[in-house]
C-alpha positions as CSV (number, residue, x, y, z in Angstrom):
1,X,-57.0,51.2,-5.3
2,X,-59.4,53.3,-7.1
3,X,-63.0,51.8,-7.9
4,X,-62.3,51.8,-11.5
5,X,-58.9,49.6,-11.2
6,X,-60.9,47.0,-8.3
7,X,-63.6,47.1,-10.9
8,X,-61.5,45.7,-13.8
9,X,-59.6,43.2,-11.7
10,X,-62.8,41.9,-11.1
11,X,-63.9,41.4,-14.5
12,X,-60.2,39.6,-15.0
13,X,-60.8,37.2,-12.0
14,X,-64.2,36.4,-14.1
15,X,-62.8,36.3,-17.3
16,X,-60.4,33.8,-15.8
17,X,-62.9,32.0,-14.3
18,X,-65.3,31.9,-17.4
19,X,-62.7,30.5,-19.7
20,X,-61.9,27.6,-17.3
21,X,-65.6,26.7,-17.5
22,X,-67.2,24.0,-19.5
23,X,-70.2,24.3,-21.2
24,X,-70.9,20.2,-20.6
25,X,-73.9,20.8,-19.0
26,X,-75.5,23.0,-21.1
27,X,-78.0,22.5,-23.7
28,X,-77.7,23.6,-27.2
29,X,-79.7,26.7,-27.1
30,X,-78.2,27.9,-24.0
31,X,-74.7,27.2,-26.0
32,X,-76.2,28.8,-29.0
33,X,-77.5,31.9,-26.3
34,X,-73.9,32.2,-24.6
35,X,-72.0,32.4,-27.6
36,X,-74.3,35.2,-28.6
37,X,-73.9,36.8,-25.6
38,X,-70.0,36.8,-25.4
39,X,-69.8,38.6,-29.1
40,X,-72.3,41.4,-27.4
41,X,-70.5,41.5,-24.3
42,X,-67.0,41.9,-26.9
43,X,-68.9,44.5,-28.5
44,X,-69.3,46.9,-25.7
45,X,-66.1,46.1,-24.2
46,X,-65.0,48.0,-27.5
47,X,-67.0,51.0,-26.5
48,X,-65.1,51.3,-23.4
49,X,-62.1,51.0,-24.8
50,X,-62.3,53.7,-26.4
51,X,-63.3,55.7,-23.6
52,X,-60.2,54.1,-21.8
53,X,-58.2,55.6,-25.0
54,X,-60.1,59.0,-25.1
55,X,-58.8,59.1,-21.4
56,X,-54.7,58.3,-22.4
57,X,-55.1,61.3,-25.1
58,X,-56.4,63.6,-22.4
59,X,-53.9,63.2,-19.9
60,X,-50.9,62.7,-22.8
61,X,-50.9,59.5,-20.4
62,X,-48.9,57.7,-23.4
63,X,-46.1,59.6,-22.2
64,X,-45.1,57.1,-18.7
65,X,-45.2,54.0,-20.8
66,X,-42.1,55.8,-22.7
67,X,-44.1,56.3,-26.6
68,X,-43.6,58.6,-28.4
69,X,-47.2,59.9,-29.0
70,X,-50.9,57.9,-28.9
71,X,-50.7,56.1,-32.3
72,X,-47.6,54.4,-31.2
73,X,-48.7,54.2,-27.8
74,X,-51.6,51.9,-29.4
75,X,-49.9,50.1,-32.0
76,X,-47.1,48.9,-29.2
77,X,-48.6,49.0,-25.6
78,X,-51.9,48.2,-26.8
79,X,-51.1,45.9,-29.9
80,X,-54.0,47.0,-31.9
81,X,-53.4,46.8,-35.5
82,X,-54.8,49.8,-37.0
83,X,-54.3,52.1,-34.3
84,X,-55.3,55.1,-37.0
85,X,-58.8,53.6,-38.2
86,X,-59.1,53.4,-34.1
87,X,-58.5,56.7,-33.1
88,X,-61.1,57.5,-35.7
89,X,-63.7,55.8,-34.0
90,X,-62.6,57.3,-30.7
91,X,-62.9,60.6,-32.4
92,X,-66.3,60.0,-33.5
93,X,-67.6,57.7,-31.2
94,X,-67.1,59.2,-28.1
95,X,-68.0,62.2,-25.7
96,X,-65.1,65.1,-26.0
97,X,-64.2,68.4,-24.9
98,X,-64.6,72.1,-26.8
99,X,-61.8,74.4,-26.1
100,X,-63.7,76.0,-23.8
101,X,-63.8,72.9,-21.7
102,X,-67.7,72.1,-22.8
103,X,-68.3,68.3,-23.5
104,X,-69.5,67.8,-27.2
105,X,-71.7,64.8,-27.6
106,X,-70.2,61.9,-30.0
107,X,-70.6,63.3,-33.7
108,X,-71.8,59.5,-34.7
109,X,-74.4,59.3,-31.8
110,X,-76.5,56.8,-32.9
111,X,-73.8,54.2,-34.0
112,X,-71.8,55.1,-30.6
113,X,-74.7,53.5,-28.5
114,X,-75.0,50.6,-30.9
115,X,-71.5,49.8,-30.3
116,X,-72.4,50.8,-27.0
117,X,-75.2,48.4,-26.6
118,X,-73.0,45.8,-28.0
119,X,-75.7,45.6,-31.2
120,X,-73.0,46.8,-33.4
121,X,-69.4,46.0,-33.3
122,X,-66.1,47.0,-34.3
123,X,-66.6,46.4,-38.6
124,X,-70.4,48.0,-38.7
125,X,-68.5,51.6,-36.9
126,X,-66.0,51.5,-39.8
127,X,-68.1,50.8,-42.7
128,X,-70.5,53.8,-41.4
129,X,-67.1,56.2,-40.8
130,X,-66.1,55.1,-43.8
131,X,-69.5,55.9,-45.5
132,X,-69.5,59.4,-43.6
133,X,-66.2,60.7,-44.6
134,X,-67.4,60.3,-48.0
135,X,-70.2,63.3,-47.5
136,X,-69.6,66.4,-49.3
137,X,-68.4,69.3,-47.1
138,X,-71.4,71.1,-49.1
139,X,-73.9,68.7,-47.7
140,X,-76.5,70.4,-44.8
141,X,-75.5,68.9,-41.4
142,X,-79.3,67.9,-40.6
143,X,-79.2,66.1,-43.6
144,X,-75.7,64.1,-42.7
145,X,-77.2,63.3,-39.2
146,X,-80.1,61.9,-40.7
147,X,-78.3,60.2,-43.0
148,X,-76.2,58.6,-40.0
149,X,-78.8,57.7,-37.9
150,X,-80.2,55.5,-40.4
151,X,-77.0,54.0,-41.5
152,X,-77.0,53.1,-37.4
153,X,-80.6,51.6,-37.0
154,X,-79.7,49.7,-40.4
155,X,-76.7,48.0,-39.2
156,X,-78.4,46.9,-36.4
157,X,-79.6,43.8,-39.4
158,X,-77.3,44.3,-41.7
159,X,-73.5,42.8,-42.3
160,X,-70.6,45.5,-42.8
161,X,-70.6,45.0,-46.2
162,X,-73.9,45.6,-46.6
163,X,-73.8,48.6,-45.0
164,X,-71.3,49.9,-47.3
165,X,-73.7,48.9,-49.9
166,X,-76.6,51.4,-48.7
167,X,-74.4,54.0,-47.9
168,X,-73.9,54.2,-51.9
169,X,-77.5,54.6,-52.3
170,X,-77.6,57.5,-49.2
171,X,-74.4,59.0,-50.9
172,X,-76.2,59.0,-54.0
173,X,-79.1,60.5,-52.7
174,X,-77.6,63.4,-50.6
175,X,-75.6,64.7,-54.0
176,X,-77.3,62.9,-56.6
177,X,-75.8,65.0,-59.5
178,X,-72.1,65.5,-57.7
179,X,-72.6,69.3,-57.9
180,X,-71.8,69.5,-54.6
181,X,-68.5,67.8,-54.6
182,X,-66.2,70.4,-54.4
183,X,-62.5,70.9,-53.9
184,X,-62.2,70.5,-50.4
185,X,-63.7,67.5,-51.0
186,X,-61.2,66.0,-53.7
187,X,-58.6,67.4,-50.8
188,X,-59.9,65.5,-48.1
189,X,-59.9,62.3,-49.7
190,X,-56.5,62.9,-51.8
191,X,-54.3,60.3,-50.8
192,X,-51.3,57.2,-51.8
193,X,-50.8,54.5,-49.6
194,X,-47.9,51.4,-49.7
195,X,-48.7,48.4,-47.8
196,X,-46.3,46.2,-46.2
197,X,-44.4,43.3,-48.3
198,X,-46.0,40.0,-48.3
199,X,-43.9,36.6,-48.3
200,X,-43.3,36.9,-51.5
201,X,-41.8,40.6,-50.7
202,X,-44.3,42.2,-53.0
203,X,-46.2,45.5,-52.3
204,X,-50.1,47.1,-52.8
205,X,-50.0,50.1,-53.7
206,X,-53.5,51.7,-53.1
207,X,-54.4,55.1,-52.9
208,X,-57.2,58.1,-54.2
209,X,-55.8,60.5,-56.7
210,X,-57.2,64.2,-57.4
211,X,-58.1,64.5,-61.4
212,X,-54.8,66.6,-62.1
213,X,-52.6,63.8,-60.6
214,X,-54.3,61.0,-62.2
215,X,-54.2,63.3,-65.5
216,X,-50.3,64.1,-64.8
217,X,-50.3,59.8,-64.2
218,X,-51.9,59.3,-67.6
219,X,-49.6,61.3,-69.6
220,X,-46.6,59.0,-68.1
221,X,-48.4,56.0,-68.7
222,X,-49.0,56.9,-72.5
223,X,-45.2,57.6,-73.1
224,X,-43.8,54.9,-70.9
225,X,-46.6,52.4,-70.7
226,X,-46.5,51.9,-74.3
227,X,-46.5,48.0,-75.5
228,X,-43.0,47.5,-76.2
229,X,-41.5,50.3,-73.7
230,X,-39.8,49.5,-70.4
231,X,-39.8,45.9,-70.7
232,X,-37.5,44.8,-68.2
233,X,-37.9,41.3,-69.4
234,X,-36.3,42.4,-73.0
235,X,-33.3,43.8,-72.9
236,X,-33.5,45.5,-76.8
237,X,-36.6,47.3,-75.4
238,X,-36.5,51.3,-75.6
239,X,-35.8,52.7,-72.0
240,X,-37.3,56.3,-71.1
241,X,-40.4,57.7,-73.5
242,X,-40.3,56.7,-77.2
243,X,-40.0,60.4,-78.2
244,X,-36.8,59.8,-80.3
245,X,-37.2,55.9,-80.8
246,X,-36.7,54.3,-84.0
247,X,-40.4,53.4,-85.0
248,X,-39.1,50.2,-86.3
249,X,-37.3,49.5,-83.0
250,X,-40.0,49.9,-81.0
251,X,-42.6,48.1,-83.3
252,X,-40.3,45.2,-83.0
253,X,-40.1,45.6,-79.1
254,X,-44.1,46.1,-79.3
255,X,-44.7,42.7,-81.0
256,X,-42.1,40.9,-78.6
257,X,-44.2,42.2,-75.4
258,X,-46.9,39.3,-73.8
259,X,-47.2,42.0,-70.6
260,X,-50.6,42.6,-69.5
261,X,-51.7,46.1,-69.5
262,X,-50.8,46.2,-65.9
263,X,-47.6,44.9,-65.8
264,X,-46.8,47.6,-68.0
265,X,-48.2,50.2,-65.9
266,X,-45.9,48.9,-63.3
267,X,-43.0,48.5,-65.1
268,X,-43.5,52.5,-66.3
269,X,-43.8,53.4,-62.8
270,X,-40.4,51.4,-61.9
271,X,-38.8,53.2,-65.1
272,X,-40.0,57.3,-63.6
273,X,-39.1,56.4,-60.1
274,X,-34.9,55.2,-61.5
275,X,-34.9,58.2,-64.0
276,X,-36.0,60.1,-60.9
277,X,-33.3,58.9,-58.6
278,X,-30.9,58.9,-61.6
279,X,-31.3,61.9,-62.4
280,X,-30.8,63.8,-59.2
281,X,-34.2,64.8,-58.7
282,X,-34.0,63.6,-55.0
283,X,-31.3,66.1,-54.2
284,X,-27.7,65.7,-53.4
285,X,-28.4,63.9,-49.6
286,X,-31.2,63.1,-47.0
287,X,-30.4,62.6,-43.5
288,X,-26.8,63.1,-44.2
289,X,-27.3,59.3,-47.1
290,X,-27.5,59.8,-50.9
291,X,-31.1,59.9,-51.4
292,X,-30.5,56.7,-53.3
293,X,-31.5,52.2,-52.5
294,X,-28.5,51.7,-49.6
295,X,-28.5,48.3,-49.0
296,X,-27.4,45.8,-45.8
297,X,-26.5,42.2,-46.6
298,X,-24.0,39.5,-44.9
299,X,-20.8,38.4,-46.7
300,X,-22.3,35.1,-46.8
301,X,-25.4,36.4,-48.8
302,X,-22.6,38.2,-51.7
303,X,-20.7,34.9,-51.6
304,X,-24.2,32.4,-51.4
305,X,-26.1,34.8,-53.5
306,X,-28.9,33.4,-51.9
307,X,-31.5,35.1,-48.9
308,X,-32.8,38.8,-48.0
309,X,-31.0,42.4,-48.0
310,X,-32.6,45.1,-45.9
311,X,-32.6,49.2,-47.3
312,X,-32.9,52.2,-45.2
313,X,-36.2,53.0,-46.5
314,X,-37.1,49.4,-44.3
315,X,-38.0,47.2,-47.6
316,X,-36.7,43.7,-48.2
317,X,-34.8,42.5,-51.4
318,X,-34.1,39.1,-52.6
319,X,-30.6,38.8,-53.6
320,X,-30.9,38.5,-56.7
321,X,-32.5,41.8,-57.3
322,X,-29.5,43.4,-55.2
323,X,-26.7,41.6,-57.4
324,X,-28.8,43.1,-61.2
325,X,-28.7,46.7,-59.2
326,X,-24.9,46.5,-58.5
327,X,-24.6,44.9,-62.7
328,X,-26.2,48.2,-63.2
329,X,-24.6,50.4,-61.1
330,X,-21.2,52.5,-62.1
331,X,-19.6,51.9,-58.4
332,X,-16.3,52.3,-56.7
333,X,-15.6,50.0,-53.9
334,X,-14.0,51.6,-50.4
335,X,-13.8,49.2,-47.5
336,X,-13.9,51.2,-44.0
337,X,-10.6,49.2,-42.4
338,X,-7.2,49.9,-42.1
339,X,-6.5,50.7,-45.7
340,X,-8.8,53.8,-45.6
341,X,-8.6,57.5,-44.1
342,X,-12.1,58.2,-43.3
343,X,-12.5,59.2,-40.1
344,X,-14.8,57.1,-38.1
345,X,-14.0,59.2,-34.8
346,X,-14.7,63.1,-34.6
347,X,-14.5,63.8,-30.8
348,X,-15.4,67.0,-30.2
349,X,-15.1,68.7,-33.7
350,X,-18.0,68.0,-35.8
351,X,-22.0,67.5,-33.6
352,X,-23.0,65.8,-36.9
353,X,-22.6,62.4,-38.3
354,X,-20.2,61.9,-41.0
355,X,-21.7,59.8,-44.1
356,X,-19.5,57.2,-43.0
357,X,-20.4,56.9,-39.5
358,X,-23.8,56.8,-41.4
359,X,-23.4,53.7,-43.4
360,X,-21.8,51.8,-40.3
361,X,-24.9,52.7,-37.7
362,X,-27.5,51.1,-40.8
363,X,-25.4,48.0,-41.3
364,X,-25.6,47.6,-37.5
365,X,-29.1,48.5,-36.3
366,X,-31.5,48.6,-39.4
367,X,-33.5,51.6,-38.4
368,X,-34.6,53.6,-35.0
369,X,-32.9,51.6,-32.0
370,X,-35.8,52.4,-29.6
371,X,-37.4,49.0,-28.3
372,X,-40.0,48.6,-30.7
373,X,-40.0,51.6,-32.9
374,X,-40.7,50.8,-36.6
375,X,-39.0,54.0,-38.1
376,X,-37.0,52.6,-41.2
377,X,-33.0,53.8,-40.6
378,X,-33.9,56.7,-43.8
379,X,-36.8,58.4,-41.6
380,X,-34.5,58.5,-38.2
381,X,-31.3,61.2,-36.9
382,X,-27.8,60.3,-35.5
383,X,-27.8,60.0,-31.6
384,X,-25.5,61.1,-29.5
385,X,-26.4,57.3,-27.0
386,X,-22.9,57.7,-24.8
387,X,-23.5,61.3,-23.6
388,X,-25.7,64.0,-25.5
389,X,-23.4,66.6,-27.1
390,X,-24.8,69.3,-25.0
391,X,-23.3,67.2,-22.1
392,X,-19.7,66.5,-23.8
393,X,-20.5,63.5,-25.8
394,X,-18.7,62.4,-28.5
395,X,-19.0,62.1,-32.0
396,X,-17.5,58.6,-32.2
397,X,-19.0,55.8,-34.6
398,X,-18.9,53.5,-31.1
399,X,-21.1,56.4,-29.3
400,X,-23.7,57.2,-31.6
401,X,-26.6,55.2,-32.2
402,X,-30.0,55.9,-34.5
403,X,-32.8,56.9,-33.3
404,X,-36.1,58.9,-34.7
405,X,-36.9,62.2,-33.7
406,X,-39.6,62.1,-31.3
407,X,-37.4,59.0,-29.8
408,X,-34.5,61.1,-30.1
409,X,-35.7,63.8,-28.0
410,X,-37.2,61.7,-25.6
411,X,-33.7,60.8,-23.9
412,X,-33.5,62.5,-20.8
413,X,-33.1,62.6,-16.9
414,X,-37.0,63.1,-16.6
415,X,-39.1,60.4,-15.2
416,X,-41.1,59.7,-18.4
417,X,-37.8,59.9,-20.4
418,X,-35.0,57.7,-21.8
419,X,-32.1,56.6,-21.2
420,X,-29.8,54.8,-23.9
421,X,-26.6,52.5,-22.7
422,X,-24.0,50.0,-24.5
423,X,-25.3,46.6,-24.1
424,X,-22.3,44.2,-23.3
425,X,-23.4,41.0,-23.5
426,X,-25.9,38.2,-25.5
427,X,-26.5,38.8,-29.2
428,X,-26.7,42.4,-29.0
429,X,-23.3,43.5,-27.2
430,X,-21.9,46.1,-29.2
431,X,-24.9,48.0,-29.7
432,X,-26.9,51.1,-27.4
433,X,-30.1,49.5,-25.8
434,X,-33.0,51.6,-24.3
435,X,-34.9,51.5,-21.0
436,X,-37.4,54.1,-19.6
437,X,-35.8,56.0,-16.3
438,X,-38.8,54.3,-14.1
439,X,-37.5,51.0,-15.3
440,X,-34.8,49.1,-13.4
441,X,-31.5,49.5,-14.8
442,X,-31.0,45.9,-15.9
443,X,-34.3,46.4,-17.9
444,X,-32.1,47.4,-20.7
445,X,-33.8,46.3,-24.8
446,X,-32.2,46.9,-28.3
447,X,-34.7,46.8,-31.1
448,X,-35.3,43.8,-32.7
449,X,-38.0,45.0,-35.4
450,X,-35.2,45.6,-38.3
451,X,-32.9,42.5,-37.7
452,X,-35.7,40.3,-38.2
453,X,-33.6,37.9,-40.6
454,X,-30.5,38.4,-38.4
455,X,-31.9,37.0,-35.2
456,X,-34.0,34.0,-36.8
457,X,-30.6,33.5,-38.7
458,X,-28.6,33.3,-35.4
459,X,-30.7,31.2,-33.8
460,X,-29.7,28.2,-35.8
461,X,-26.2,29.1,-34.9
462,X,-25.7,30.4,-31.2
463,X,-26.5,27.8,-29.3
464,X,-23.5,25.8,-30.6
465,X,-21.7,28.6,-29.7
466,X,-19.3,28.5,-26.7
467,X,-20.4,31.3,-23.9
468,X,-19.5,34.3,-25.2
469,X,-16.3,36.0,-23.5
470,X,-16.2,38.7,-20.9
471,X,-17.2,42.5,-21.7
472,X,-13.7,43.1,-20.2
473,X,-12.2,40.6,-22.6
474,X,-13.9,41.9,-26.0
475,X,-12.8,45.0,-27.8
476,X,-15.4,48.0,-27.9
477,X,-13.9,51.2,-29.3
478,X,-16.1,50.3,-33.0
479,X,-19.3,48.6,-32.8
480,X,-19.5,44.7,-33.3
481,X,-21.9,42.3,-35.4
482,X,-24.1,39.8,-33.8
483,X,-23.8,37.4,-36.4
484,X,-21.1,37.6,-39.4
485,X,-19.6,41.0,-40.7
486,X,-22.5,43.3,-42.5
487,X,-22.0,45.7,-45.5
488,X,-23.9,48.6,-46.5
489,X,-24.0,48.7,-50.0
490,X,-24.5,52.2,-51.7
491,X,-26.2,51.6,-55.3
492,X,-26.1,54.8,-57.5
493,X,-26.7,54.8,-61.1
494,X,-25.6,57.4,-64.1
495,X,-24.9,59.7,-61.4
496,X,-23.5,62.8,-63.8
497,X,-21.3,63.7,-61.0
498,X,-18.1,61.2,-59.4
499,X,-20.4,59.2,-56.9
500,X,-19.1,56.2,-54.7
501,X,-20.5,52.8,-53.6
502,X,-19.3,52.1,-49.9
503,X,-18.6,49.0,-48.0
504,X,-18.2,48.8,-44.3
505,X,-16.7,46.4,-42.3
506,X,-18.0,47.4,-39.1
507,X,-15.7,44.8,-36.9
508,X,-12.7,46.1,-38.7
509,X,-12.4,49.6,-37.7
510,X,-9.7,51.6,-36.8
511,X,-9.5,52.5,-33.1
């Protein structure tokens, strides 16, 4: 054992020992002192963990625990829960090396040995980063390094959010007239970002536009912004722009609408991203799908029409949204079963996927099957889980599973590689799970991350369950559901060209 590893069983032996203390015995100052001390002693152990993260990147150390690069290697193994905004502070924090091998000091010096210290923690790094990345390119370095070294000795008093505060004023001062804000600038900072849904499956969309994007944003909130336009809660209002609209007709729709401005906005947004899709903008297909919303839901959701659907992109529906897309939608219904000749089972004669094989592998995994990968099912490729086609494998709906591309091509016989086999048994039989080749065999894990809803659903159910039956004794040439048959519904709307809506019955397939 290395001094390093004795070192930090140590400080666990401590830690275990400090948290089964009391502090009885102990006056209130001293309380008052200790907690004070604990938050400093947090503080620093920050700082070192970012040297301990600095030291996974060097090596490409994120390899043996099996992810797929560092960001996921911190977001799964490490659980930290803005894993970019991290390796941000690593990248400014900490000591690296040139190309030539020469170790650079940290480019935020000063607010690296606060954090250091344990006078600054984790917030007062990211509201000076934060402040920093907003310096013009333009800007003399001195004058940026002076202008972070007194950020640093401020923050040392100050809260977070005051320090965002002065670094207005500093930004202010170091281009006081904008002049030198220049292109690079509006580059750097361009960007559009789509948080994750809340309970109420709702979305924020934040994000920085350039001036010709929010110009080009304008113009489509004039046409379809427009009091009256887009109303999805009126169903005479004008759809589109109101460049050949009855005047009257839209006046009419105009004094109807209570939206706020904002609701509008979004409603105009909704309205360009259909005519987009509609339209065929998207292209013909993407990742062998329509580039259209595919949807998974449960016959007891259609027949209910209550609870959640899932989409390959990864959002969540409610049902009712799902059942005014399919009102809309100009669909024709084929069921994968007997009554259908699409084949489901291409041997040797085709390496791809079929669309068909497609829809079957979303309705029954969600997304990437790797344990723990969050890759929606759009974003990930078909793989060849059995035996990789190089090798003779199959392309059989029961042999391929999904899986994202850095997951993809990390199955292999090497000792930080993959391998992917059919689970047989429990709630997940049916499907391909993953283990890393240093793991024991019966470490075998499907991905739970995309069948959220199914599992909680399942739980109410399976333990009145008899045990299941024996692998031997339960059919697996087509993959099985854990729960109750799922479809994948395909929605297209005013498609110009003959387009299909598909249904699979993945337990019903021909053999």
């Amino acid at each position: 054992m290395s001094v390093l590893e004795a070192n930090y069983a140590a400080l666990e032996q401590l830690l275990d020992e400090i948290a089964a203390g009391s502090s009885d015995a102990c006056g209130d100052a001293v309380v008052a002192e200790l907690a004070e001390r604990h938050e400093r002693a947090v503080r620093r152990m920050e700082s070192i963990g970012n040297r301990r993260i600095l030291d996974v990147s060097d090596r490409d150390a994120f390899r043996v625990s099996g992810s797929k690069n560092l960001t996921d290697y911190l977001s799964t193994r490490l659980r930290i829960t803005r894993p970019r905004r991290r390796l941000r502070a690593v990248q400014h924090l900490e000591a690296m090396h040139s190309m030539t091998g020469e170790l650079l000091p940290p480019r935020a010096p000063n607010t690296a040995a606060g954090l250091a210290d344990g006078h600054l923690g984790a917030e007062h790094a990211d509201a000076i980063l934060d402040v920093l990345a907003k310096v013009p390119a333009a800007v003399d370095p001195a004058e940026t390094a002076k202008a972070e070294t007194a950020l640093a000795t401020e923050a040392r008093r100050l809260t977070p959010r005051e320090i965002t505060q002065l670094g207005v004023r500093i930004l202010a001062y170091l281009d006081p007239d904008g002049t030198l804000t220049d292109d690079r600038d509006r580059a750097r900072h361009r960007k559009l970002s789509l948080g994750s849904q809340d309970a109420q499956l709702m979305s924020t969309l934040s994000g920085t536009l350039d001036p010709t994007t929010r110009a080009l944003f304008e113009v489509v909130l004039a046409a379809w912004a427009a009091p009256g336009m887009n109303n999805p809660d009126d169903e005479s209002s004008p759809r589109g722009d109101h460049t050949d609209i009855d005047p009257d007709l839209l006046r009419d729709a105009a004094d109807r609408d209570t939206r706020s401005v904002a609701q509008r906005n979004h409603d105009a947004l909704k309205a360009l991203l259909q005519c987009a899709a509609d339209g065929g903008l998207l292209g013909a297909s993407h990742r062998g799908l329509p580039p259209h919303i595919i949807i998974s839901i449960t016959e007891q959701q259609l027949r209910e029409r209550a609870g959640v659907a899932h989409t390959t992109t990864g959002t969540d529906l409610p049902i009712t949204d799902v059942l005014t897309l399919a009102a809309n939608a100009q669909m024709h219904l084929a069921v994968f079963d007997n009554h259908t000749g699409e084949p489901l089972f291409l041997g040797r004669a085709h390496r791809l996927a079929s669309q068909a094989q497609r829809f079957i592998l979303f309705a029954q995994y969600g997304g990437c099957g790797a344990t723990d990968c969050p890759t929606p099912y759009a974003h990930s490729e078909i793989h060849h889980a059995d035996k990789d086609w190089a090798d003779g494998g199959t392309t059989d709906a029961n042999h391929l599973a999904p899986a994202c591309g850095p997951h993809n091509r990390a199955v292999g016989p090497k000792p930080d590689q993959w391998t992917t086999e059919k689970i047989t048994t429990g709630p997940d039989r049916g499907r391909y799970g993953w283990r890393r080749n240093t793991d024991p065999p019966d470490q075998l894990h499907a991905n739970h991350r995309h069948r959220i809803r199914d599992l909680l659903d399942q739980h109410g159910v399976d333990h009145l369950r008899a045990e299941d039956p024996q692998p031997d004794q339960r059919p697996t040439s087509a993959p099985t559901s854990s729960v109750e048959h799922r479809l994948a519904l395909v929605l297209i709307d005013h498609i110009p060209r003959p387009m299909t809506t598909q249904i699979m019955w993945p337990s019903q397939q021909r053999t």
